[in-house]
Backbone bond lengths (Angstrom), bond angles and torsions (degrees), N, CA, C in turn:
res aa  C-N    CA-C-N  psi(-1)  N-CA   C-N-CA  omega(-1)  CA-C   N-CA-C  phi
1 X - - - 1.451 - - 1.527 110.92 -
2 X 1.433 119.98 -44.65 1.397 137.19 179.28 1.792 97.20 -40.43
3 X 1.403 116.12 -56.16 1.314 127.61 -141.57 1.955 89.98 -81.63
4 X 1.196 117.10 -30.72 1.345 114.20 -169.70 1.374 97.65 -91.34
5 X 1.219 133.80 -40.92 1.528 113.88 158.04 1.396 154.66 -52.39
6 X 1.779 75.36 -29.77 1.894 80.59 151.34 1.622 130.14 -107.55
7 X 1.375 101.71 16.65 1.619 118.22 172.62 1.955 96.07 -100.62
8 X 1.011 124.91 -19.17 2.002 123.44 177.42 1.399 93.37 -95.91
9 X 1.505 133.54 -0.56 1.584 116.27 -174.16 1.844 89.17 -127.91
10 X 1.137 138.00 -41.35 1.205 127.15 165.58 1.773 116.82 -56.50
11 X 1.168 116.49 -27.61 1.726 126.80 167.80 1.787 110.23 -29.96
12 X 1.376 105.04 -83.17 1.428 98.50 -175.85 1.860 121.10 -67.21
13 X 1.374 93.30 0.23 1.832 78.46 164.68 1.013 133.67 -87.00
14 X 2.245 82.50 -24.86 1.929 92.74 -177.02 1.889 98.12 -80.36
15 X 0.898 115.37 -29.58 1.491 94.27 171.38 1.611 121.41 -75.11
16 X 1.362 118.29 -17.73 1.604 98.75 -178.18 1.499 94.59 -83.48
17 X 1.444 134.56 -28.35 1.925 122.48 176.83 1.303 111.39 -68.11
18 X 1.668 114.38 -9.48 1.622 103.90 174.65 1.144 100.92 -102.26
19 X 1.244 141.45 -18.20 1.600 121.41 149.50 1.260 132.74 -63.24
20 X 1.916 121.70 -26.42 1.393 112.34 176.18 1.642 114.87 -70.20
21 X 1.551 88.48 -17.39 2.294 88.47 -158.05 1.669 82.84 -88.56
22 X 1.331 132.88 -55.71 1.376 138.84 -177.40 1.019 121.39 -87.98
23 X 0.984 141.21 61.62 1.741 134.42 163.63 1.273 119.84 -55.95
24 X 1.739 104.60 102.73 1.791 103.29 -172.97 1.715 115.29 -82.00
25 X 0.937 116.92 166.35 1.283 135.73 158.69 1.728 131.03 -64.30
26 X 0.917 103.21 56.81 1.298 89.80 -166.67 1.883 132.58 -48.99
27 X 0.889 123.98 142.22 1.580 114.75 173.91 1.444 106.53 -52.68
28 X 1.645 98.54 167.74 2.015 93.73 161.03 1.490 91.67 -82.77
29 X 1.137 121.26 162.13 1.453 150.21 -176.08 1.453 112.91 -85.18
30 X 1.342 126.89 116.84 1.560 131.41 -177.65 1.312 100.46 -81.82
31 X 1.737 118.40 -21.66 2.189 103.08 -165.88 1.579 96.57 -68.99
32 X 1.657 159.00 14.58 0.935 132.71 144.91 1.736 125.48 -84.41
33 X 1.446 121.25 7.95 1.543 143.49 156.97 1.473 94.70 -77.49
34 X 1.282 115.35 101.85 1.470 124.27 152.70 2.080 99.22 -45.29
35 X 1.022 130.35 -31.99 1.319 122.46 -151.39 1.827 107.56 -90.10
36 X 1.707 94.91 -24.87 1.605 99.73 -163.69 1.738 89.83 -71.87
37 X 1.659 91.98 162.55 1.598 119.35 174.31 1.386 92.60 -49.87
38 X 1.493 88.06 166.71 2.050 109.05 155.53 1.445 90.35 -73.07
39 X 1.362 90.16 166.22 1.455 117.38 159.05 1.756 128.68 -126.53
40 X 1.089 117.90 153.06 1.525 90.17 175.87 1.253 118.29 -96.42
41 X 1.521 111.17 0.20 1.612 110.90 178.20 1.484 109.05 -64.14
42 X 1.984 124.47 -17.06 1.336 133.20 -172.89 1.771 95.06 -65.42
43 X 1.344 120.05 -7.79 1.324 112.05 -161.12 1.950 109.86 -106.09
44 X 1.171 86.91 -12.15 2.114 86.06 -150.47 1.906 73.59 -132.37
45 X 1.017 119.98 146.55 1.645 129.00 170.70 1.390 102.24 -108.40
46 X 1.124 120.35 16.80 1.587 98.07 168.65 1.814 106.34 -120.42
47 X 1.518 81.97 7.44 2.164 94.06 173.01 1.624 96.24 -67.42
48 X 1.464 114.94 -43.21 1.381 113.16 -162.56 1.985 110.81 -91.17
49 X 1.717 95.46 40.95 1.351 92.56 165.02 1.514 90.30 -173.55
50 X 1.454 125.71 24.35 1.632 124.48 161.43 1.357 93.88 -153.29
51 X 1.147 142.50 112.85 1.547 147.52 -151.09 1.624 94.06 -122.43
52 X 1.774 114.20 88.67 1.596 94.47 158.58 1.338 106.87 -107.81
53 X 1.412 114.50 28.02 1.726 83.52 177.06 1.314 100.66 -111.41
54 X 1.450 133.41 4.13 1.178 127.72 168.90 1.798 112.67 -83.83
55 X 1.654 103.38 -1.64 1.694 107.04 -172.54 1.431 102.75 -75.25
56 X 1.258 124.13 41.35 1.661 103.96 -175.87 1.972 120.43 -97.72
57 X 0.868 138.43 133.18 1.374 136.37 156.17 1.413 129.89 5.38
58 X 1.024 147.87 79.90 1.645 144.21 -156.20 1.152 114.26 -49.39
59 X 1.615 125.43 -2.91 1.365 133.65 172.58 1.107 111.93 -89.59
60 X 1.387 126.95 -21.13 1.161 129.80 -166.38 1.516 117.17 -78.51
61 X 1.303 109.46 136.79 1.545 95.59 -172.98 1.867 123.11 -90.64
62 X 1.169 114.08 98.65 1.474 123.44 -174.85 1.875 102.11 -110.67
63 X 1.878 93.89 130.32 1.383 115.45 175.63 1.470 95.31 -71.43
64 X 1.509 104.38 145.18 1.803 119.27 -172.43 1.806 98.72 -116.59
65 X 1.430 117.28 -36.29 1.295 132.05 -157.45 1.351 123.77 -178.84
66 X 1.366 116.61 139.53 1.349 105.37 158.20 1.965 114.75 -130.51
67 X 1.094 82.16 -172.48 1.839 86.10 175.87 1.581 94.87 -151.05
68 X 1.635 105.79 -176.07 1.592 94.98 176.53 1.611 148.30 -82.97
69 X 1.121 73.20 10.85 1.784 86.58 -178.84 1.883 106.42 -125.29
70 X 1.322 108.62 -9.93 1.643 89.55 166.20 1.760 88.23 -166.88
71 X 1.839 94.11 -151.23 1.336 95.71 -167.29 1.930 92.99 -137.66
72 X 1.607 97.47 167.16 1.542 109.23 165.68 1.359 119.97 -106.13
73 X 1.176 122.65 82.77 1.630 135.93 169.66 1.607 117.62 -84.68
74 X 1.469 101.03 124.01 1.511 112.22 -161.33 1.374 119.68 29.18
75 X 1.595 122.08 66.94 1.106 132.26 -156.20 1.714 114.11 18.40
76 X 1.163 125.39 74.44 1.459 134.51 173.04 1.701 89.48 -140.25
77 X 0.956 102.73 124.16 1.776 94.80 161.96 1.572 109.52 -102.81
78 X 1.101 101.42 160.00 1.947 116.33 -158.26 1.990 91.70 -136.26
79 X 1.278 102.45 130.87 1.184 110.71 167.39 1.645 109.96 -107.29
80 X 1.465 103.74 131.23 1.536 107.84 171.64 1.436 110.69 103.12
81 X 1.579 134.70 177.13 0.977 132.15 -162.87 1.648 99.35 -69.39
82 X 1.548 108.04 174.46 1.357 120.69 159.34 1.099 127.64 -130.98
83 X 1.778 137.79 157.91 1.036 129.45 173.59 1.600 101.70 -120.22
84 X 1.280 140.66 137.60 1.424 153.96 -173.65 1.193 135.90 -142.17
85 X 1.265 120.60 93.44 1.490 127.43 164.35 1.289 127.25 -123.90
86 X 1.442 86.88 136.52 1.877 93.86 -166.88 1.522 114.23 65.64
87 X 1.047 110.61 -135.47 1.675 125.37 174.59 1.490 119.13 -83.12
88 X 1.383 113.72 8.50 1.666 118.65 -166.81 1.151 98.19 -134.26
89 X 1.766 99.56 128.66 1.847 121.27 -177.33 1.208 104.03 -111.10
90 X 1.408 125.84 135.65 1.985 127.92 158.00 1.461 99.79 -132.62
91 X 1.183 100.44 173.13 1.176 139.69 176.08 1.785 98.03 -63.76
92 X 1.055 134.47 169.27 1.536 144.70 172.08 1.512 93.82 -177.87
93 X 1.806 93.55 148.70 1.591 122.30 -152.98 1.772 95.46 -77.65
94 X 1.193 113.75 -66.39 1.484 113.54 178.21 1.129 128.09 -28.46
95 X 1.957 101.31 129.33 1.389 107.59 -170.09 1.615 105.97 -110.83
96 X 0.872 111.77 -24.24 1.752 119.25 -178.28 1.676 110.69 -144.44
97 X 1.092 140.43 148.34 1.507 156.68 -177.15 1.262 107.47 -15.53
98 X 1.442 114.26 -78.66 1.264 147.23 169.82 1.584 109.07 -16.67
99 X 1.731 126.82 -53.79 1.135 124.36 161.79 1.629 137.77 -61.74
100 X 1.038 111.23 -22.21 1.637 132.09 142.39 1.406 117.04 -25.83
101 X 1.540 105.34 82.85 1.840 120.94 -168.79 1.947 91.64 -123.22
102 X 1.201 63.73 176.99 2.187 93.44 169.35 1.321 91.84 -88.91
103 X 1.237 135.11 -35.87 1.603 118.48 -171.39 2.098 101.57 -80.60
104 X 1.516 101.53 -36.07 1.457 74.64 175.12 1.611 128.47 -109.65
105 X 1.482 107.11 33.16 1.337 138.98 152.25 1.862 109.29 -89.69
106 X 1.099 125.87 -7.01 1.404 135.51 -155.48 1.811 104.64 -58.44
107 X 1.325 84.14 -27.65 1.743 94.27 -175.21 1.357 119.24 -68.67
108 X 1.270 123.16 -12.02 1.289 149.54 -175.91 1.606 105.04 -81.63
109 X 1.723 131.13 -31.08 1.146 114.17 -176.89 1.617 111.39 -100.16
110 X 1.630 114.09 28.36 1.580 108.54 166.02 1.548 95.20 -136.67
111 X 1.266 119.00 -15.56 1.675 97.52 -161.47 2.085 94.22 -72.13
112 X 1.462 105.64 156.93 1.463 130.43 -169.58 1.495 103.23 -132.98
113 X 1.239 110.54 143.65 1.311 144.01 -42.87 1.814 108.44 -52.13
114 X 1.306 99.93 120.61 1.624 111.42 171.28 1.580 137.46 -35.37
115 X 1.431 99.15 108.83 2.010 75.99 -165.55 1.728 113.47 -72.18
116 X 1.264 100.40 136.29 1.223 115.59 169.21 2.246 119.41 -33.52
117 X 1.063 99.47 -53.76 1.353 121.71 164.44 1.806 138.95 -91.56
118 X 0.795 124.07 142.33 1.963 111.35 -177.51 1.550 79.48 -124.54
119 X 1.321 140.90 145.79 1.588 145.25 163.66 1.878 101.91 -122.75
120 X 1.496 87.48 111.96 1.596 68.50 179.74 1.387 120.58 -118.17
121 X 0.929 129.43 111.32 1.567 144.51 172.28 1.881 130.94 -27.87
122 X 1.160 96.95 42.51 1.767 86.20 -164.31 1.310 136.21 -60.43
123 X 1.539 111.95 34.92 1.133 120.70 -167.02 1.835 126.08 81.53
124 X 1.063 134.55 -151.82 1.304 136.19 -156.41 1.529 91.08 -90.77
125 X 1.314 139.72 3.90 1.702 119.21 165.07 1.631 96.61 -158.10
126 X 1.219 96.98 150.97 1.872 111.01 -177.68 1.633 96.81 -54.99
127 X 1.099 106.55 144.32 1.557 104.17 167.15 1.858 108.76 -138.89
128 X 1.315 112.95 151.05 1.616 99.69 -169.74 1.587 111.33 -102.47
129 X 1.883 87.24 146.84 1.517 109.24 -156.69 1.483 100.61 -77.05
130 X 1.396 97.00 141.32 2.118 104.05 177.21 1.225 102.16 -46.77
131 X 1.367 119.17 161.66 1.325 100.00 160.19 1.963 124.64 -100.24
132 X 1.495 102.24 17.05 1.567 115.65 -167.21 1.731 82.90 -92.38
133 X 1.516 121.80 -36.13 1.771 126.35 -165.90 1.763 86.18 -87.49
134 X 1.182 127.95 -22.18 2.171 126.59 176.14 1.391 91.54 -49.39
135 X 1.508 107.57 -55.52 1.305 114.55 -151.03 1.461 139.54 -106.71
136 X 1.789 94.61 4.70 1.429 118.13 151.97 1.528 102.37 -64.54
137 X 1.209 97.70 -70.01 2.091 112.50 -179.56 1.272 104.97 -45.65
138 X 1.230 157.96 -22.12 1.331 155.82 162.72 0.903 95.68 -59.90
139 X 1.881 140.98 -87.92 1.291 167.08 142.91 1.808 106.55 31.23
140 X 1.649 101.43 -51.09 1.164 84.93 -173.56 1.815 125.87 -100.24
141 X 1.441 75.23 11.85 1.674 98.54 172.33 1.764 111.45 91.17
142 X 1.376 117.11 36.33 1.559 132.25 -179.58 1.341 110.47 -120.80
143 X 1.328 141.71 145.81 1.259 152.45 -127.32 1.976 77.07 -125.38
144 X 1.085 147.60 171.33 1.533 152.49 146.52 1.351 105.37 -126.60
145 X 1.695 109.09 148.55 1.364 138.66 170.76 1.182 111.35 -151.82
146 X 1.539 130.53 108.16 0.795 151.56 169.86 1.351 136.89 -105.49
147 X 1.539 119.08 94.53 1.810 124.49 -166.41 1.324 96.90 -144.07
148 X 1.566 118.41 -174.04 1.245 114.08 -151.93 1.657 115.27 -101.60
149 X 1.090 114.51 134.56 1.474 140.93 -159.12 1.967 112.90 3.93
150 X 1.925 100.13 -64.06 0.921 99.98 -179.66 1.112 126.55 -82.16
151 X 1.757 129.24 -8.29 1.776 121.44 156.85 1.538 103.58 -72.97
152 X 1.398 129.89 -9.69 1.258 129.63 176.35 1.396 112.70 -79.27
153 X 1.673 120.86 -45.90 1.426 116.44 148.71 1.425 129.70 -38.85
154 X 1.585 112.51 -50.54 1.232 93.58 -179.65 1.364 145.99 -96.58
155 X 1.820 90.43 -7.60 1.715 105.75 156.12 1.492 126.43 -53.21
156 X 1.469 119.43 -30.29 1.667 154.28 -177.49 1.856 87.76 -55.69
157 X 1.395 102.74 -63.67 1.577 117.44 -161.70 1.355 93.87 -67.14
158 X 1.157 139.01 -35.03 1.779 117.36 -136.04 1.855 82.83 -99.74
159 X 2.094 108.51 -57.23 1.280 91.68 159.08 1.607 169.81 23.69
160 X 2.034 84.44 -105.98 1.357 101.55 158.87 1.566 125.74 -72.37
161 X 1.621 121.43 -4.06 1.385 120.16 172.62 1.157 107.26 -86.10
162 X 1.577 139.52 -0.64 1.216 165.67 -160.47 1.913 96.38 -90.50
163 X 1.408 86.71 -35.60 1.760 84.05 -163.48 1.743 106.32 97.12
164 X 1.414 116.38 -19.07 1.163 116.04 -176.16 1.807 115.50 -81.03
165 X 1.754 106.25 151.43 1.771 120.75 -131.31 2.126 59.80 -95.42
166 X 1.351 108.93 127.58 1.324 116.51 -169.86 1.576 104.40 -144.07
167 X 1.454 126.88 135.31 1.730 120.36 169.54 1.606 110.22 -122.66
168 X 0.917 127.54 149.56 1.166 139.68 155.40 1.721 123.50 -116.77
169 X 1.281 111.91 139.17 1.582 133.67 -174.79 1.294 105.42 -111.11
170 X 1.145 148.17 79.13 1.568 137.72 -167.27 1.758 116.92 -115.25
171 X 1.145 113.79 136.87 1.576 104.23 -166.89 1.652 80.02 -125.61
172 X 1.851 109.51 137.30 1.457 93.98 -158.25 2.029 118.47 -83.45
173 X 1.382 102.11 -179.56 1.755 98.62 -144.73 1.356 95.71 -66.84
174 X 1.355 132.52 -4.32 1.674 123.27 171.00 1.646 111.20 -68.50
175 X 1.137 117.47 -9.27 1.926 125.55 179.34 1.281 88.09 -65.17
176 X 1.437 106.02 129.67 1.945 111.73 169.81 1.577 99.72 -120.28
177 X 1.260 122.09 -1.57 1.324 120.47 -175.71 1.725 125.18 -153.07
């Protein structure tokens, strides 16, 4: 107990000497864009003065934003659904929930190495998965999570900064059905 009381009272000194020797830069701030992702730095206060989740690889593919008809990936915006695994973005046919099959998941029973996860995006509210499409996604050996577009974006991000083999299915957050 001793040791954690003086690790919660040594805290704000070690952060005010890492602001006098380092004075960072901060970005401008996306939480006044109703549109940008969460972040998790909104969660921990010392994200917003040691920034690793912005340290990622410029190859790497991280959601920036969306609106209702598509999304902002590595500042490129993309209109229309997406399909995502790993570091590789396309286009996907689905326009609303309802089109959400095993045939247009199909891509899922050759791509290698298998992602551990499928996240699927159903637009602006969770909607529930068939259970014949549960059990395609079982089938091909991927775990499913399915909620609405933009916690599906940003589960995708936190994830794949993980290093972890991650997909996303997203139909964009203007889909109400």
């Amino acid at each position: 107990m001793a040791v954690r009381q003086r690790a919660v009272t040594a805290l704000p000194n070690l952060i005010r000497s890492l602001r006098n020797e380092h004075p960072l830069k901060l970005k401008p701030s996306p939480h006044n864009n109703p549109n940008s992702l969460p972040s998790l730095r909104r969660a921990f206060s010392l994200y917003d003065q040691i920034n690793l989740i912005d340290n990622v690889p410029e190859d790497q593919l991280r959601f920036q934003g969306f609106k209702d008809t598509g999304f902002t990936v590595n500042g490129v915006e993309y209109e229309g659904s997406l399909l995502c695994v790993g570091n590789l973005i396309m286009s996907w046919k689905p326009t609303k929930f309802s089109e959400i099959t095993a045939e247009s998941l199909s891509f899922f029973q050759i791509v290698r190495p298998i992602p551990e996860i499928l996240i699927v995006g159903c637009g602006r509210n969770i909607q529930h998965v068939d259970p014949e499409l549960r059990q395609f996604i079982r089938s091909t050996g991927m775990k499913l999570e399915a909620v609405d577009s933009r916690n599906a974006a940003s589960t995708y991000n936190i994830l794949n900064e993980e290093g972890r083999i991650v997909a996303a299915a997203l139909l964009p957050y203007g889909v109400t059905s």
